[in-house]
PLY file of the C-alpha trace (Angstrom):
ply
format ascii 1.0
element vertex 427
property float x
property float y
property float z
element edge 425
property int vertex1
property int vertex2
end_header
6.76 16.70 -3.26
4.19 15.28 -5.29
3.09 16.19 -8.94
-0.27 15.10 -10.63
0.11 16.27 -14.65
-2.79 16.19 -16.28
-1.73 16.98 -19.54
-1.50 13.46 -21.35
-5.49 12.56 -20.50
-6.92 12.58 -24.11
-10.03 14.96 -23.27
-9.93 17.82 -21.18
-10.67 17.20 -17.37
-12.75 20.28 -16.28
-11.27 21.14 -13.49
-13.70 24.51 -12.76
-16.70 22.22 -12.74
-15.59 20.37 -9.57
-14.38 23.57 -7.30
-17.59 23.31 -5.61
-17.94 19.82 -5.07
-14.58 19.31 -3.75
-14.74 22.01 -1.38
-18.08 20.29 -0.07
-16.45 17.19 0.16
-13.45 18.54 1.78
-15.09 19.87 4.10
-16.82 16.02 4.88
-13.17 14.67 5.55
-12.33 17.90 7.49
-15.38 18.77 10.13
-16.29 14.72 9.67
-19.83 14.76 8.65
-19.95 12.20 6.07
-20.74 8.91 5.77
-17.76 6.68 7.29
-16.64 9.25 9.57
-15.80 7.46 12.15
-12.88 6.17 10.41
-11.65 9.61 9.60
-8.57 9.11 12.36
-6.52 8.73 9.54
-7.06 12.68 8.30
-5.24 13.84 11.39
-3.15 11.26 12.15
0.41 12.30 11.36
-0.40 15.11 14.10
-1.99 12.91 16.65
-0.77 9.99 16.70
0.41 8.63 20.12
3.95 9.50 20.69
4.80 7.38 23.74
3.26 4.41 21.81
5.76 5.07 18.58
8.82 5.08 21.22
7.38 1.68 22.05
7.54 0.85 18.38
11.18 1.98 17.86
12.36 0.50 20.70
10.89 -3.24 20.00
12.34 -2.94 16.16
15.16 -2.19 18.08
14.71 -5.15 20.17
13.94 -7.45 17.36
16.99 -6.20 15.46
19.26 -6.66 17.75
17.50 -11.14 19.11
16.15 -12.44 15.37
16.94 -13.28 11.93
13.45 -13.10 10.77
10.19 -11.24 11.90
7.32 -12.87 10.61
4.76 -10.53 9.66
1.32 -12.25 10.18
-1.93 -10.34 8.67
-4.23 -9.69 5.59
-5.11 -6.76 3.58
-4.19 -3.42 5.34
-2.51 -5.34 8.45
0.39 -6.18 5.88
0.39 -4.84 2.46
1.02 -1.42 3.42
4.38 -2.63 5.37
5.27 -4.78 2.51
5.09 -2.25 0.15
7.37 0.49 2.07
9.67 -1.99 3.28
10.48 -3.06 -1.13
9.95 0.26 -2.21
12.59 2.10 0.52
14.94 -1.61 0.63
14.34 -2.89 -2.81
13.52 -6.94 -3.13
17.12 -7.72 -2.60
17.65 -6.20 0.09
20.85 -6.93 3.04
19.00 -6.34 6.15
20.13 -7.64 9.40
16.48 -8.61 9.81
14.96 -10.92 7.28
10.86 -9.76 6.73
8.51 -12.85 6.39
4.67 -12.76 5.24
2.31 -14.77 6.61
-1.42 -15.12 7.20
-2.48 -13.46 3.87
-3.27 -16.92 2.19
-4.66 -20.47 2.94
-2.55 -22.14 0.16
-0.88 -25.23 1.91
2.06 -24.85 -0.42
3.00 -21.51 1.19
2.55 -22.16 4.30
4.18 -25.53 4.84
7.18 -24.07 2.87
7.88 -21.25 5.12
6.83 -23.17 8.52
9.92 -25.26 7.14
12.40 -22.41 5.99
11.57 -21.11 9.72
12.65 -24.57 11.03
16.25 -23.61 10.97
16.34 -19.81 12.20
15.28 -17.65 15.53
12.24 -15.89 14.39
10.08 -13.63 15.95
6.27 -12.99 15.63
4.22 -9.63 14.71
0.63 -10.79 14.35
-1.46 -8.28 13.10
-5.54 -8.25 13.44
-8.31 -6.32 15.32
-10.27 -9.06 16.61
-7.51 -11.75 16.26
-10.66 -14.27 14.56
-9.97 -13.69 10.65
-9.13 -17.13 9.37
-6.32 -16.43 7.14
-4.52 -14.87 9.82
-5.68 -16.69 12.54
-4.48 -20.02 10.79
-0.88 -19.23 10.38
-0.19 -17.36 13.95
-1.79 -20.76 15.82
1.01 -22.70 13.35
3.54 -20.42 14.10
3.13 -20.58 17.32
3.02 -24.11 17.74
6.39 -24.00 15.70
7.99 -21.07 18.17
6.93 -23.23 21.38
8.59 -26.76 20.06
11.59 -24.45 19.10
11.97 -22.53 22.63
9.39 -23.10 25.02
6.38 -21.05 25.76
7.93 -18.69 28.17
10.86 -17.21 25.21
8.10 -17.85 22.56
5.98 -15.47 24.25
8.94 -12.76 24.05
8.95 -13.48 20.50
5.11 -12.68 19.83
4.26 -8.30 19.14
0.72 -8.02 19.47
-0.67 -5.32 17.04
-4.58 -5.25 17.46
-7.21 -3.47 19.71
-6.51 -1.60 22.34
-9.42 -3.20 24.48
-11.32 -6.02 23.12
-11.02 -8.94 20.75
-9.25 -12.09 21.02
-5.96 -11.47 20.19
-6.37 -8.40 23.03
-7.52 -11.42 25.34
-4.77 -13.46 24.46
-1.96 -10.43 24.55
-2.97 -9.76 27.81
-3.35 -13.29 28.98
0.46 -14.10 27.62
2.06 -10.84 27.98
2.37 -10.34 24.22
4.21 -6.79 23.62
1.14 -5.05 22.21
0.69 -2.37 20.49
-2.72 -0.35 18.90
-4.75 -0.46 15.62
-6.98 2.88 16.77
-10.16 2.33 16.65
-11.31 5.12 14.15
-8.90 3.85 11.36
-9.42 1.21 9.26
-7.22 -1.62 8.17
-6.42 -0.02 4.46
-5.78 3.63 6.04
-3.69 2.03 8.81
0.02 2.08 7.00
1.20 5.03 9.36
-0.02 3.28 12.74
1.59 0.47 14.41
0.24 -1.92 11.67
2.82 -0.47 9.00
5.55 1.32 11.36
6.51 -1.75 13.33
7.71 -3.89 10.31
9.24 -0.74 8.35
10.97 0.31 11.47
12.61 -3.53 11.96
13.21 -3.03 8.36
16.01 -0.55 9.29
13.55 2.39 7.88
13.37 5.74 9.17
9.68 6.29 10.67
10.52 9.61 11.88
11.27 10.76 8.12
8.05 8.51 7.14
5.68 10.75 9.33
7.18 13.70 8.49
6.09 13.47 5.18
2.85 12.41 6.10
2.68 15.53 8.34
3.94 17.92 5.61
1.20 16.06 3.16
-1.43 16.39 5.93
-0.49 20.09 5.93
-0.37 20.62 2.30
-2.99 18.84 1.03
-5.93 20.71 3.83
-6.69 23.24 0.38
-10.10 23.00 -0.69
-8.80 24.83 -3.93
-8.06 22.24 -6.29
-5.96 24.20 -8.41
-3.38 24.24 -5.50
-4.33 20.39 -4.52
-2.24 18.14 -6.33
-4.32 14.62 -4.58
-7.85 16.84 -5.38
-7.11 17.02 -9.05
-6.12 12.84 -9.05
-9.32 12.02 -7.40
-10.92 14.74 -9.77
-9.54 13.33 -12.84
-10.13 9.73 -12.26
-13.60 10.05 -11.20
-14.22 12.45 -14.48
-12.66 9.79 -16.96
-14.92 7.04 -14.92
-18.61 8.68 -15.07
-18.19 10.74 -17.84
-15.60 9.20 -20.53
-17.21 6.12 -19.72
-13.35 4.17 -18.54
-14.12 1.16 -15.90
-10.48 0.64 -15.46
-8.12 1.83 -13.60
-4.39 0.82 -14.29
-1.62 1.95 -12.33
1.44 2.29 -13.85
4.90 2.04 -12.24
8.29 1.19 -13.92
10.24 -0.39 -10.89
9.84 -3.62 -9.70
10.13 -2.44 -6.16
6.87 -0.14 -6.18
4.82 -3.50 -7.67
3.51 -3.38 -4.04
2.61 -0.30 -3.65
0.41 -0.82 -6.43
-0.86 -3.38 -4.68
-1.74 -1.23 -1.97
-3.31 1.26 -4.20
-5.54 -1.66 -5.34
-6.71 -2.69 -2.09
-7.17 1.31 -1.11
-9.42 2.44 -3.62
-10.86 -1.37 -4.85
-12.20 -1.61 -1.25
-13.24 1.65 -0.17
-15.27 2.14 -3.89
-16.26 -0.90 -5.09
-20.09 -0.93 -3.39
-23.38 -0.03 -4.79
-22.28 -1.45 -7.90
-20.44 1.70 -8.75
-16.34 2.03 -9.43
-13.30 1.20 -10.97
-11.60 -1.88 -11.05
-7.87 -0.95 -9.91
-5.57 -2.83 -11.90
-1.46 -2.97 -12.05
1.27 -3.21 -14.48
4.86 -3.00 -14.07
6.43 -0.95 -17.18
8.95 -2.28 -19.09
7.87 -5.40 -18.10
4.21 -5.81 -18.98
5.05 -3.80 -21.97
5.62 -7.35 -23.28
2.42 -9.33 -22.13
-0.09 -6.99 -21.67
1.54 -3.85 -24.36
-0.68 -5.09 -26.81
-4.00 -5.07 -25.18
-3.47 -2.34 -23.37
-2.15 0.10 -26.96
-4.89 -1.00 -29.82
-7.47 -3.47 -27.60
-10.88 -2.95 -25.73
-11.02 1.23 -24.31
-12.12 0.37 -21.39
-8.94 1.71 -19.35
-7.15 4.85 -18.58
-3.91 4.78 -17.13
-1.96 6.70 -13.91
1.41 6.66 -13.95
3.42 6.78 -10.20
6.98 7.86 -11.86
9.84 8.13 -9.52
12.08 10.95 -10.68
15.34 10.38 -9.57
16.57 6.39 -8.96
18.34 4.97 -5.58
21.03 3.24 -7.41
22.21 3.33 -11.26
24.66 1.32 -13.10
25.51 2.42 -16.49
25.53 0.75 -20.13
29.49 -0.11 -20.72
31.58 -0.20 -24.19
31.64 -3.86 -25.99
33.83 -4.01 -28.50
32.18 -6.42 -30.56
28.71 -4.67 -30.41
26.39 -7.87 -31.49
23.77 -6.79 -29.74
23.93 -3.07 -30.98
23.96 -1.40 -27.64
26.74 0.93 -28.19
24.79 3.76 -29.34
23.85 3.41 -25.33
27.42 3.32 -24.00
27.41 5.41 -21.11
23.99 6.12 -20.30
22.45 5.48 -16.50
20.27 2.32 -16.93
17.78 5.16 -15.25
18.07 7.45 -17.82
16.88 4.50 -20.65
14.02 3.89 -18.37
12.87 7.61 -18.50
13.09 7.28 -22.34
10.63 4.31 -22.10
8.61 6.09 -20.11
8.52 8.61 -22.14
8.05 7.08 -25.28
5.80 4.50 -24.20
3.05 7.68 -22.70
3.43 9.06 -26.25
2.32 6.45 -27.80
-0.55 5.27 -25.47
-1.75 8.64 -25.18
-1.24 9.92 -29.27
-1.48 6.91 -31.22
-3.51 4.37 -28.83
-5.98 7.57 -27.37
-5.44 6.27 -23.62
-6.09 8.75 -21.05
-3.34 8.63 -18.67
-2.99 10.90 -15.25
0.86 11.29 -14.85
2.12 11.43 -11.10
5.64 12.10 -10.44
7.59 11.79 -6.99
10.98 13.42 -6.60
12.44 10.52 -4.90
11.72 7.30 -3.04
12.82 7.66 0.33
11.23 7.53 3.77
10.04 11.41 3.65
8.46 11.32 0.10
6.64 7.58 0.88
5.15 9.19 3.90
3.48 11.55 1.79
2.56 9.55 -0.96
0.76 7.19 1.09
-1.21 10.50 2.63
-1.90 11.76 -1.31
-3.45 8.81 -1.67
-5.15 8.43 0.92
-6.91 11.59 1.01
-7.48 11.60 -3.01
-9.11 7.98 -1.74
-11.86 9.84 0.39
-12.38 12.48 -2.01
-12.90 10.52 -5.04
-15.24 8.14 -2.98
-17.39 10.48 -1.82
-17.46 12.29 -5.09
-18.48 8.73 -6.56
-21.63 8.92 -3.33
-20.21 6.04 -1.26
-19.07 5.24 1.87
-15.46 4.99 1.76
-14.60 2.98 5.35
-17.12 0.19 5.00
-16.55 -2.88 3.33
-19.56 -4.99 3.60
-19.32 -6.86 0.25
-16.11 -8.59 2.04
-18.39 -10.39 4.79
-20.24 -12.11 1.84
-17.41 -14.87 1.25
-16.73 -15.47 4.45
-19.99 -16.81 5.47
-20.16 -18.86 2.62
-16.85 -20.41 3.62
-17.60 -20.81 6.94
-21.11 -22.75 5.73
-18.42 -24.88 4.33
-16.13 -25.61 6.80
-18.88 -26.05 9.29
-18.50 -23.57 11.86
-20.48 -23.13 14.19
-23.38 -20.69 14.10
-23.21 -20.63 10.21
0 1
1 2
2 3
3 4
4 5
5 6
6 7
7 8
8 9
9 10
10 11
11 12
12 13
13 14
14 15
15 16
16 17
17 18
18 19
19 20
20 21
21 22
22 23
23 24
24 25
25 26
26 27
27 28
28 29
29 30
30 31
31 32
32 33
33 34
34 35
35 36
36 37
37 38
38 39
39 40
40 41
41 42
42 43
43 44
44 45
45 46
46 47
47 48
48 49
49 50
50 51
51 52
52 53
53 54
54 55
55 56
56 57
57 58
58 59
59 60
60 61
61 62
62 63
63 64
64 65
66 67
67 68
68 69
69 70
70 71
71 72
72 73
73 74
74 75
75 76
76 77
77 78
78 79
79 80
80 81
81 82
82 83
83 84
84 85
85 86
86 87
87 88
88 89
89 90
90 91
91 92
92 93
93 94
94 95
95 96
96 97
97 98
98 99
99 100
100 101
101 102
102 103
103 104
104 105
105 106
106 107
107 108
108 109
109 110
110 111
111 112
112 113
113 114
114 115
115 116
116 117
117 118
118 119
119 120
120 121
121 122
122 123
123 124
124 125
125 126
126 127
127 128
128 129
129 130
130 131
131 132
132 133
133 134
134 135
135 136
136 137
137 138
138 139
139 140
140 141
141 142
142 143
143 144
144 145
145 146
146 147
147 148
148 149
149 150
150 151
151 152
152 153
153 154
154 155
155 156
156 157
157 158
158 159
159 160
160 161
161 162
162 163
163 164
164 165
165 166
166 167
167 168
168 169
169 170
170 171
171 172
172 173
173 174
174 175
175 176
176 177
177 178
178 179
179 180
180 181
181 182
182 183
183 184
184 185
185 186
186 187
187 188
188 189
189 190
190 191
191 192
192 193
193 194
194 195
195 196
196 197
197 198
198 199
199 200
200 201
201 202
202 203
203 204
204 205
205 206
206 207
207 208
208 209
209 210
210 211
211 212
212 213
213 214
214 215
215 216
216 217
217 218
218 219
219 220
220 221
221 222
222 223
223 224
224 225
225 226
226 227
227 228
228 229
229 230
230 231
231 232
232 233
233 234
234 235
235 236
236 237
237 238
238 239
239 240
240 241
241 242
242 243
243 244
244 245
245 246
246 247
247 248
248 249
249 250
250 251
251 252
252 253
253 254
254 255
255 256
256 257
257 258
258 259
259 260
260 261
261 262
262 263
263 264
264 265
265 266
266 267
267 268
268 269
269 270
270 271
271 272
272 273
273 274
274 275
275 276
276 277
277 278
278 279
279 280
280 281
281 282
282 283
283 284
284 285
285 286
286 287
287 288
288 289
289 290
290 291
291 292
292 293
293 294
294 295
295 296
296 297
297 298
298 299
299 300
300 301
301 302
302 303
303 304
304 305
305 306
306 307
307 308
308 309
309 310
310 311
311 312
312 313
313 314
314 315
315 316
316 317
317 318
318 319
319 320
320 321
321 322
322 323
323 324
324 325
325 326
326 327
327 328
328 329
329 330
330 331
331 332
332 333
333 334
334 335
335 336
336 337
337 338
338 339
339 340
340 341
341 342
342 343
343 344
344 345
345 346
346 347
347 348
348 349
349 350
350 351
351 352
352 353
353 354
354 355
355 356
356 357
357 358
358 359
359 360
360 361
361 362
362 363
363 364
364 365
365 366
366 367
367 368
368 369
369 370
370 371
371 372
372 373
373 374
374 375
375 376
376 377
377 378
378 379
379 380
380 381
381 382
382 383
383 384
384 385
385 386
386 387
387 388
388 389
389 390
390 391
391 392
392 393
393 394
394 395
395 396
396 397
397 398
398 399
399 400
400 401
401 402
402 403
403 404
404 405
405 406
406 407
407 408
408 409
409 410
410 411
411 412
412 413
413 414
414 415
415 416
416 417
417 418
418 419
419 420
420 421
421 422
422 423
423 424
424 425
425 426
């Protein structure tokens, strides 16, 4: 399903030296025993997840389908960029579903906010609110404006038809609320956190009103699940990613990580990458800084920098084999632009060649290490099991690095000095 190459990394990667520490660690994610594990549900998940619960979710995508033009996705970090990815990366940015997909609570800029509160103005929207405890500000803010907006639009009673809970299963205020307002609700489990949550309700919800196949989805997650339980790294294509990046980090000295992707739909899923590994390594003052680019395009901002400037980066490339949709390069007679050497070609096929060409020449001429992950396809199946590569390459690679990959207690630190801010109370 999934190939990591490590042929284009500059030095050697010595794979041998790790077989003992990845079976060790592998067997920290497998019999739980490290530190985190409580939020190890993830590891298991695409076997025991809660079947009755993802009927639920089918049938209100269904539901929404069938009674809105928009869902409006309301969360922050893991409670929406893992939707957000698979939704662009399966339905491209331009995408004709019957369902329009909406992002809010992921910012406090007034601009945003009072621009879609006013696109909404005009169309039947429904609500899928997104949080464990239903308190984080960002979130919080734009559900209480939506739902002021939803009321004044068609009263409280049809509003609260419009609101999908996803949050905890027993406590919290959102849970409070939910049950207070009968909220269809559905469950963020407990022993998964936000970043690892894409394959629970968090992600499937949205992706499913997206017209996506969620079956397919956790089928590949399943087969990834299955695959990817080898404590043999020759035979473990996520082992040897996490292997290789934390080998170019601690002992080739890079502090950057860039992924590389060469559609505009995956920019997201880079995203998510950034938030996945960003937040479960950066502690202890250790890590990478995940960083994105978007080939061709960045070739012409950051090419530059990133072929002849500071060393400080290696690259992995996420290259999608074989494209959704082509269109190809047609004759013109009067050839001013000197294309016709191209006539007939898949636009795909020229992006391969930059591909190509432009890994040559980071890797031979500018000496950048670069970990080269290809995917057969992009379809419901294959994204399931990407997002459970990189999951489990995630855990691995943070426990090789001796953190704990679930907490995230540097993100607490701005929040209380915003709250000392805004003046609320008990800070």
């Amino acid at each position: 399903m999934i190939k990591t190459n490590l042929t284009h990394t500059v030095v050697n990667v010595p794979i041998d030296a790790y077989r003992q520490d990845v079976r060790v660690v592998n067997d920290m994610i497998k019999n739980r025993t490290g530190a985190g594990s409580d939020f190890l549900g993830w590891s298991t998940w695409p076997k025991d997840y809660d079947k009755e619960e993802f009927k639920r979710i089918k049938k209100a995508a269904k539901e929404i389908r069938d009674n809105y033009e928009v869902l409006v996705v309301v969360g922050i970090g893991g409670s929406y960029l893992g939707a957000r990815c698979a939704i662009e990366a399966l339905n491209g940015l331009f995408a004709k579903n019957k369902v329009e997909i909406i992002y809010m609570g992921n910012t406090l800029s007034s601009n945003y906010i009072y621009q879609v509160l006013e696109y909404l103005k005009d169309k039947k929207f429904a609500i899928n609110v997104i949080s464990k405890s239903g308190t984080t500000t960002e979130p919080a803010v734009s559900f209480r404006l939506l739902k002021a907006l939803l009321i004044s639009k068609v009263g409280e009673e049809a509003a609260n038809k419009a609101i999908y809970a996803t949050t905890d299963k027993e406590k919290g205020a959102l849970r409070q609320e939910a049950n207070e307002k009968g909220y269809e609700s559905f469950v963020i489990p407990n022993n998964i956190g936000g970043r690892f949550s894409v394959l629970t309700a968090v992600g499937l919800l949205p992706i499913a009103v997206a017209g996506c196949d969620i079956d397919a989805m956790m089928k590949g997650a399943y087969d990834a699940m299955e695959l990817y339980d080898n404590p043999e790294i020759e035979q473990n294509e996520c082992y040897k990613y996490a292997v290789a990046r934390h080998y170019l980090h601690k002992s080739e000295g890079k502090a950057v990580e860039m992924y590389v992707t060469y559609d505009p739909n995956y920019t997201n899923f880079c995203e998510w990458l950034k938030q996945l590994y960003g937040e479960s390594e950066g502690k202890d003052g250790k890590a990478l800084l995940p960083s994105a680019v978007t080939f061709s395009t960045d070739l012409h901002s950051l090419g530059q920098f990133i072929q002849e400037g500071t060393p400080l980066m290696f690259e992995t490339v996420i290259f999608v084999k074989k494209a959704a949709y082509d269109v190809k390069v047609e004759h013109d007679e009067a050839n001013l632009d000197g294309l016709n050497y191209l006539e007939g070609k898949d636009v795909s096929y020229i992006n391969s060649k930059a591909m190509e060409g432009t890994l040559t020449a980071h890797v031979v001429d500018g000496k950048i290490p670069n970990i080269y992950i290809e995917v057969a396809r992009m379809d419901e199946y294959h994204l399931g099991a990407l997002f459970f590569f990189f999951e489990k390459a995630c855990a691995m690679s943070a426990y090789l690095l001796g953190v704990n990959p679930f907490n995230q207690p540097g993100v607490e630190i701005y929040k209380k000095r915003m709250f000392q801010l805004l003046g609320k109370p008990g800070y």
